[in-house]
C-alpha positions in Angstrom: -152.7 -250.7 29.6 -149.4 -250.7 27.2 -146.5 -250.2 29.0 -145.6 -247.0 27.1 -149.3 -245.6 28.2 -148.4 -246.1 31.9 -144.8 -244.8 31.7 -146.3 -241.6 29.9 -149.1 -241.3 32.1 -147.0 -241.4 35.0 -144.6 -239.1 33.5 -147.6 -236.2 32.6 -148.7 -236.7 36.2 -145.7 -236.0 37.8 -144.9 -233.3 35.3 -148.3 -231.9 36.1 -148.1 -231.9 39.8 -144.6 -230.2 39.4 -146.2 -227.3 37.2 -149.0 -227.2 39.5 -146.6 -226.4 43.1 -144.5 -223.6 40.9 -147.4 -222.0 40.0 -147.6 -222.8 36.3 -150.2 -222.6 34.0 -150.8 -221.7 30.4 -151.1 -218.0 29.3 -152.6 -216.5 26.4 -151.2 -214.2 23.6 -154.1 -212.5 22.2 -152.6 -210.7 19.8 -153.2 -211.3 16.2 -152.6 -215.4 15.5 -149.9 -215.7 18.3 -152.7 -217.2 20.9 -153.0 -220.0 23.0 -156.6 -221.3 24.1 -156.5 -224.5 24.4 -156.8 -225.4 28.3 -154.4 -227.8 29.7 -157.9 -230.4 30.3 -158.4 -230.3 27.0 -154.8 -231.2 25.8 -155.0 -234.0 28.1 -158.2 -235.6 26.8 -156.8 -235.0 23.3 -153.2 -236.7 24.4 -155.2 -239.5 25.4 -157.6 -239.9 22.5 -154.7 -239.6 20.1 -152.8 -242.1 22.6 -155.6 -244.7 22.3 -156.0 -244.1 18.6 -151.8 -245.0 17.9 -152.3 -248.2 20.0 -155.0 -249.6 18.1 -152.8 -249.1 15.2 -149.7 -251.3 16.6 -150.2 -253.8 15.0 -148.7 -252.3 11.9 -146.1 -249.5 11.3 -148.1 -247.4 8.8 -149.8 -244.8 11.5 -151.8 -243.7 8.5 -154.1 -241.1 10.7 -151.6 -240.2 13.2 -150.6 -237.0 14.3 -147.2 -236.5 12.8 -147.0 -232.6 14.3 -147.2 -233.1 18.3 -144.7 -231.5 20.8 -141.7 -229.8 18.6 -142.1 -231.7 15.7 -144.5 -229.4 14.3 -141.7 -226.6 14.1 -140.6 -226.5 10.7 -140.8 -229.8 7.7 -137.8 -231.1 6.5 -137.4 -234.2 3.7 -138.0 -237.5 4.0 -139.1 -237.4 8.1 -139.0 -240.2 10.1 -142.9 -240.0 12.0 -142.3 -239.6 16.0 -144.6 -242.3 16.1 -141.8 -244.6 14.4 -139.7 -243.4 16.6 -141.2 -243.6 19.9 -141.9 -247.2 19.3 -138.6 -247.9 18.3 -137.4 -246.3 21.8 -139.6 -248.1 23.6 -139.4 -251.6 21.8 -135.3 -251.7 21.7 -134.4 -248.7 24.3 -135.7 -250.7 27.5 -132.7 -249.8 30.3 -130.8 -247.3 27.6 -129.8 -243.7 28.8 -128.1 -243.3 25.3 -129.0 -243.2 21.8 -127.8 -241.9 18.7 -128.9 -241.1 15.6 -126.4 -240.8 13.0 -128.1 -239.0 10.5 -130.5 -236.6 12.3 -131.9 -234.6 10.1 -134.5 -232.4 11.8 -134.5 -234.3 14.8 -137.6 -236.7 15.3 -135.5 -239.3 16.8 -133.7 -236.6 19.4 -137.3 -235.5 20.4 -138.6 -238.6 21.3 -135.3 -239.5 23.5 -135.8 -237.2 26.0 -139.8 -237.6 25.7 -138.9 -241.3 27.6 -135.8 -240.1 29.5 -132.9 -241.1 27.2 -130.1 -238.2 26.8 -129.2 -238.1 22.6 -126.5 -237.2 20.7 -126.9 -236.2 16.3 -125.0 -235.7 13.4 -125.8 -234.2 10.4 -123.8 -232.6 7.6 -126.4 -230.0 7.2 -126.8 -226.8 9.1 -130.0 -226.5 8.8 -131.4 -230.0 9.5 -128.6 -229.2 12.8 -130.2 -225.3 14.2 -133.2 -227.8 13.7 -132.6 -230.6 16.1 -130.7 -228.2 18.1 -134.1 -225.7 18.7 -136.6 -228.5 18.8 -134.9 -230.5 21.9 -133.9 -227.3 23.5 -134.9 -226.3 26.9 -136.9 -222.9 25.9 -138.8 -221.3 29.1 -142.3 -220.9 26.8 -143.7 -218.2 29.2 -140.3 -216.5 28.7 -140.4 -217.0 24.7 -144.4 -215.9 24.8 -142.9 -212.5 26.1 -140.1 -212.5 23.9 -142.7 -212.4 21.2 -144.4 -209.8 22.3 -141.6 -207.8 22.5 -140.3 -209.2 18.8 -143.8 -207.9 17.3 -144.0 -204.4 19.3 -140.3 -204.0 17.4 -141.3 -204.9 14.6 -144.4 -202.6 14.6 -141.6 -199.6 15.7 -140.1 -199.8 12.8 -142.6 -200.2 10.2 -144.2 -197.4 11.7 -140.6 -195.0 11.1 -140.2 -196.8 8.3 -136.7 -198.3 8.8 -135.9 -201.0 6.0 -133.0 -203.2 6.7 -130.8 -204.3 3.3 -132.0 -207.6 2.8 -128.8 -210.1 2.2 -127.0 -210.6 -1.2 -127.2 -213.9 -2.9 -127.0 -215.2 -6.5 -130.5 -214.9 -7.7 -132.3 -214.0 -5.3 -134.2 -211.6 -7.3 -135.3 -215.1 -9.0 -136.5 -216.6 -6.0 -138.2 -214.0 -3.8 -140.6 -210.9 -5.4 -139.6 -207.6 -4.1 -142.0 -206.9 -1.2 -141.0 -210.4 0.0 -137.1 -209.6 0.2 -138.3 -206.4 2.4 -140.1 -208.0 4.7 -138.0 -210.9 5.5 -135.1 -208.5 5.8 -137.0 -206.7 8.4 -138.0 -209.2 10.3 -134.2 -210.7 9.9 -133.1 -207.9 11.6 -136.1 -207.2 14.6 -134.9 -210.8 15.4 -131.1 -210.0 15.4 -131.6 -206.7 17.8 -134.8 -207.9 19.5 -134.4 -211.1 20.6 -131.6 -212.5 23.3 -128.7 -215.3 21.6 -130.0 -217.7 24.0 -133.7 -218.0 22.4 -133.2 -216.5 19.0 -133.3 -219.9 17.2 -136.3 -220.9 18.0 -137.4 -217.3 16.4 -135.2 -218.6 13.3 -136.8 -221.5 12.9 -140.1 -219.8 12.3 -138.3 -217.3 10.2 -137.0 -220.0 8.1 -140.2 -221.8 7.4 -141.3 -217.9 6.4 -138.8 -217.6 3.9 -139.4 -221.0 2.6 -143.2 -220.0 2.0 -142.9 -216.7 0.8 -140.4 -217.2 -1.5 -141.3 -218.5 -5.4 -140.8 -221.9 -5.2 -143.6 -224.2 -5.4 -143.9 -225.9 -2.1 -144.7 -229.2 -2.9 -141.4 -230.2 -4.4 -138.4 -230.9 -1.9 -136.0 -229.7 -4.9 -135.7 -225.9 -6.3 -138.0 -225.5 -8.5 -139.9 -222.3 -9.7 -143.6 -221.2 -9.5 -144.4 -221.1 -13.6 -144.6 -217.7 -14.5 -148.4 -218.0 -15.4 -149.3 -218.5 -11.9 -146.5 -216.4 -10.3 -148.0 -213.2 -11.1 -151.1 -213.8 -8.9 -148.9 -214.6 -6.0 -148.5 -212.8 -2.9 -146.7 -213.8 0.1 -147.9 -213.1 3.1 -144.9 -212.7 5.1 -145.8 -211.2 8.5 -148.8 -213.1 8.5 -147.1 -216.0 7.5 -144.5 -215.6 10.4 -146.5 -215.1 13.3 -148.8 -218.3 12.5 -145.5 -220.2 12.8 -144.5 -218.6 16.2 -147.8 -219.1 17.7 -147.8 -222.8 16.3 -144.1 -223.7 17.5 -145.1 -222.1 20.9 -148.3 -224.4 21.4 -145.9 -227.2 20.4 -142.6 -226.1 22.5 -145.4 -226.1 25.8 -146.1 -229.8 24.8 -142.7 -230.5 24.7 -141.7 -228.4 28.2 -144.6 -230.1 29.8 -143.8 -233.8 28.7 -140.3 -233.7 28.3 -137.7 -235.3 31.4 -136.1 -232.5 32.5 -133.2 -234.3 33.0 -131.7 -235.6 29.8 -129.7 -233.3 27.6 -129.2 -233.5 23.6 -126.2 -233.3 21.9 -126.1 -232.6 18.0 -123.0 -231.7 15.9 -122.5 -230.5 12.4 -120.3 -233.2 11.1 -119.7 -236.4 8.8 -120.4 -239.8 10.1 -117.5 -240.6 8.2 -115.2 -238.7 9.7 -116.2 -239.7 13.4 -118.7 -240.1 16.2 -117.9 -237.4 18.9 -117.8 -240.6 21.7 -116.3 -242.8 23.6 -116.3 -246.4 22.5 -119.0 -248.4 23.6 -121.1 -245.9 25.3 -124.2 -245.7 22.8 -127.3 -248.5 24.0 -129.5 -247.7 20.8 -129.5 -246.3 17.6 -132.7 -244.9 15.9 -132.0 -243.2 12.5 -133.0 -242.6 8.7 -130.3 -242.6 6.6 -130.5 -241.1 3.2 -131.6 -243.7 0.7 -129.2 -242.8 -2.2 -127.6 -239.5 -3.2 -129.1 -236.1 -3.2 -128.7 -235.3 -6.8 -131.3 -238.0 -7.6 -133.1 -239.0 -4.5 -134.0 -236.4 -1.5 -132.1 -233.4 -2.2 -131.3 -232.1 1.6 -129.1 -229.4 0.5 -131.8 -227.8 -2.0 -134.5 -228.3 0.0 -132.3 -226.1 2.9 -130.4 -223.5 0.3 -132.8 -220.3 0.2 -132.9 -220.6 4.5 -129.5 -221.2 4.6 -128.7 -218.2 3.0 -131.2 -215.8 4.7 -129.6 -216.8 7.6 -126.2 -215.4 6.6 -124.2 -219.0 5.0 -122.4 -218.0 2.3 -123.1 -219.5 -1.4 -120.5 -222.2 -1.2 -122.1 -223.5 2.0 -125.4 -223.7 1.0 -125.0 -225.5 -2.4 -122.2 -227.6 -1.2 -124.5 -230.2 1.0 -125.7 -232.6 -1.4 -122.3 -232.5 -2.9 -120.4 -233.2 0.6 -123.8 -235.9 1.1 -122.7 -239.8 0.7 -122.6 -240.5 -2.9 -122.0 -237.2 -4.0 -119.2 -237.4 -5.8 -117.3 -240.0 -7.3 -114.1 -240.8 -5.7 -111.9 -243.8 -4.4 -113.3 -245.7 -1.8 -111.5 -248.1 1.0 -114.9 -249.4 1.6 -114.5 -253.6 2.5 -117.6 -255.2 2.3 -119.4 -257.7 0.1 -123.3 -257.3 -0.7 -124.5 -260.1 -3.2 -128.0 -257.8 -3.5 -126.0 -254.9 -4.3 -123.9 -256.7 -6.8 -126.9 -258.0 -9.1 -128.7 -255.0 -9.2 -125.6 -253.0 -10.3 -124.9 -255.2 -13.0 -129.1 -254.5 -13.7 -128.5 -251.3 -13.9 -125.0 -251.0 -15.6 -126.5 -252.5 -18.7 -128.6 -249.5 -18.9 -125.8 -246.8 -18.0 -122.6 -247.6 -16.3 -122.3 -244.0 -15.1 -125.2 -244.6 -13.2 -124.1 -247.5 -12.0 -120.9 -245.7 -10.6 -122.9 -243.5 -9.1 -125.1 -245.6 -6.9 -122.3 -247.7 -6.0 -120.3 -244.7 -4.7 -123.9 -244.1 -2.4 -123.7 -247.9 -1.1 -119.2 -247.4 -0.6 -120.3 -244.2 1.7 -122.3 -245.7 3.6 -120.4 -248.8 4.5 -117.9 -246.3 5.6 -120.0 -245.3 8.2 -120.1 -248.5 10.0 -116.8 -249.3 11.5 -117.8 -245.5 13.6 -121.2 -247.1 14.3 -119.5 -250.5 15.2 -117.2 -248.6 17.8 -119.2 -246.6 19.6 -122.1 -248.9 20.6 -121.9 -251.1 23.4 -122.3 -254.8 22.8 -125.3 -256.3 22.6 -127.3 -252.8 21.4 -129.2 -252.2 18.8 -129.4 -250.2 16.2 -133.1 -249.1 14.0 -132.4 -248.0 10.2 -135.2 -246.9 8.3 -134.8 -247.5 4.5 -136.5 -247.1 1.5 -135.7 -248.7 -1.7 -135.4 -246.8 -4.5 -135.5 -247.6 -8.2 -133.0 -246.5 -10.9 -133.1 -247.1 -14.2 -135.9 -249.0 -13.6 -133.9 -251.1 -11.2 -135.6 -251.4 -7.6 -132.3 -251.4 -5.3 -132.9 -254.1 -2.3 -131.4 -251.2 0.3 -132.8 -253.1 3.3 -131.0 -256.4 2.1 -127.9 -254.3 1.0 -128.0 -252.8 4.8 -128.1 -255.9 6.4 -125.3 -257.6 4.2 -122.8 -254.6 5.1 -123.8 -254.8 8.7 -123.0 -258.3 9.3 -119.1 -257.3 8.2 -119.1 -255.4 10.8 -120.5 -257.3 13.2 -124.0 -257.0 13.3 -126.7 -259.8 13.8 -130.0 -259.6 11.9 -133.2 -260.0 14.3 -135.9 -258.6 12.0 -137.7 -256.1 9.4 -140.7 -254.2 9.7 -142.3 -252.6 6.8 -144.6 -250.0 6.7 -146.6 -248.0 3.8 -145.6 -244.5 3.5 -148.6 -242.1 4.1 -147.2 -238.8 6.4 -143.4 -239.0 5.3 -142.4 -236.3 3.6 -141.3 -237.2 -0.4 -141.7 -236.2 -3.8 -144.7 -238.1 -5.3 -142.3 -238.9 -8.8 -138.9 -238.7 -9.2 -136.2 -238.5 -12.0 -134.5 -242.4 -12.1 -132.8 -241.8 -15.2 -131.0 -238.4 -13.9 -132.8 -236.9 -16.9 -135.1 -234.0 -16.6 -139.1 -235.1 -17.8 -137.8 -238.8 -17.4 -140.4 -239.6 -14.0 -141.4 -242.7 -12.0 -143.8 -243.0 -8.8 -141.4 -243.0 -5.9 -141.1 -245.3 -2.9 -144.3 -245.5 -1.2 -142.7 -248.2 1.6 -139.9 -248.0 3.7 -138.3 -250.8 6.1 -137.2 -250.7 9.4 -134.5 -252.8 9.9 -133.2 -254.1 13.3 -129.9 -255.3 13.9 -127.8 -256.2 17.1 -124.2 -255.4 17.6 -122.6 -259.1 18.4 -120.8 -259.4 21.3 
């Protein structure tokens, strides 16, 4: 058997035998959609069908018929995810021996999850504070008996005061009348507020979480773009969000997927994730991280994956002022043109900026500001891993102005002036990852090209 099989197996068995002398078993919530049937056989047989089913598919990186939504991953999407199954190999490949990794640009969390799936304590960063209430919920410690009650609670609430007809004020934001229809802005304020007096600080989040994937769907932007963009008003009138509905689907979901996680988990790690810019420092002692797993941005928000718009409506349902919430993609590498110390030399990046300045220098300004950013991230990266340890980008290279940026070459010519060694690339088709299907190159609106449908996973070594 694989050796990650026979690790994991060993793992659910002691696990199991642990739940089994406390007396713990799963319990049911039978009201409405909040219900767990599945019987802890069953789970089992399908953990090992679906375990089976990834290592036949080792041999390449694409995972094309994966499950991308086990454990706490299924809590809530997020742009441009790295697939757990990325990053569990990743762990296991490069984290043989590690009891620390990072990941430098978290995002929801994937890579945070996995870590303490095999045993690793994890620390993230993220400029974000969404992607951070993200990773922070989905590799927290939630009792789910204790959260299955808190539900109940949360909906007999919620019930109380639809039935005395109490309407909380929902929150004041520019536009908001644009982007939510009247009976969604009173329901989400209601439920906004039963979670505020129902539910106890120490487990509200992961009752935000699935208030914040409510707001995203019952609000009037159309759901397959990562961007803001509204429902056209021919369709909008026949639209009706669901919001109640809509919200106790995602609790019942996220609690089937927090008792995957509590089961298989290693009690013993912790997570660590922090609101803050690489570029400003790494929270740690130096030479104390063994592995990096991460997926940086791959180029700046205003024409790639735009984080900040994709989070904006949650961000401000949850009480961040305006500033906050459309300041992201700004504060995001590359998002704003300014003098860079940034020593390095990248020959790749060099040819296809003079590519691209010959179609529009801005442009070119732009991307090389992206590339300057980044490279200012790696004397922190350099510092705090130990020597020897590796670190796991995943990249995809994008195309502007009909330019295809090598960003996994690029990547690998910054690293080695910092001291990084090369060992190899992987490259895997994009099938589960969350991205636009067309993008703008150009910058101009109704200017679109198919976007990357590969990414690269590139593995350096920090020299000694």
């Amino acid at each position: 058997m694989h050796q990650r099989s026979q690790y994991t197996s060993e793992r659910h068995r002691r696990v199991s035998r642990s739940c089994s002398a406390h007396g713990y078993n799963l319990c049911h919530m039978e009201r409405d959609s909040i219900r767990i049937a599945t019987t802890d056989r069953v789970r089992e047989q399908m953990r090992l069908l679906l375990r089976t089913q990834e290592e036949e598919e080792e041999a390449g990186w694409d995972y094309a018929s994966a499950d991308t939504k086990t454990h706490t991953h299924c809590y809530h999407i997020y742009p441009a995810m790295m697939i757990p199954q990325v990053a569990r190999r990743l762990i296991h490949t490069y984290g043989k021996g590690a009891e620390l990794l990072l990941d430098p640009f978290c995002g929801s969390g994937t890579s945070l999850v996995e870590a303490r799936l095999a045993g690793l304590n994890a620390v993230g960063l993220d400029i974000n504070p969404f992607a951070v209430l993200l990773a922070r919920t989905k590799t927290a410690d939630y009792d789910p008996i204790l959260v299955r009650k808190q539900a109940h609670a949360l909906r007999n609430y919620v019930d109380d005061l639809l039935k005395h007809g109490i309407q909380p004020e929902p929150p004041q934001f520019f536009n908001i009348d644009y982007w939510f229809k009247p009976e969604a802005k009173r329901d989400l304020a209601l439920l906004r507020y039963a979670i505020e007096q129902a539910i106890p600080t120490e487990t509200r989040d992961f009752f935000l979480v699935a208030f914040a994937a409510t707001v995203r769907e019952s609000s009037n932007t159309r759901l397959d773009e990562y961007k803001l963009y509204r429902i056209p008003e021919s369709k909008l009138h026949a639209y009706t969000p669901r919001v109640f509905e809509t919200f106790w689907e995602r609790v019942g979901r996220n609690l089937r997927g927090l008792e995957e996680f509590f089961q298989e988990r290693v009690p013993a790690t912790h997570v660590q994730v922090y609101e803050r810019d690489l570029r400003q420092g790494i929270p740690l002692p130096t030479a104390t991280v063994d592995l990096i797993v991460t997926s940086p941005p791959y180029g700046d928000s205003q024409t790639t994956v735009a984080y900040g718009q994709f989070s904006r409506l949650v961000l401000q349902w949850l009480g961040y002022d305006d500033d906050t919430a459309k300041s992201i993609d700004r504060r995001a590498l590359g998002g704003k043109i300014a003098p860079v110390q940034a020593r390095y030399e990248s020959p790749s990046l060099v040819t296809a900026l003079e590519a691209i300045a010959q179609a529009c220098p801005k442009r070119a300004k732009q991307v090389k500001q992206f590339y300057d950013d980044f490279a200012l991230c790696f004397p922190e990266i350099t510092r705090v891993v130990k020597p020897n340890g590796y670190a796991c980008f995943v990249v995809g290279n994008r195309t502007v102005k009909g330019v295809r940026i090598p960003t996994d070459q690029i990547l690998i010519e910054i690293a080695s002036c910092f001291g990084w060694r090369h060992l190899t690339t992987h490259h895997r088709n994009i099938p589960n990852k969350r991205m636009p299907l067309r993008n703008s190159p150009t910058n101009k609106a109704g200017e679109l090209s198919p976007t990357m449908t590969e990414e690269h996973i590139v593995i350096l070594q920090k020299q000694p």
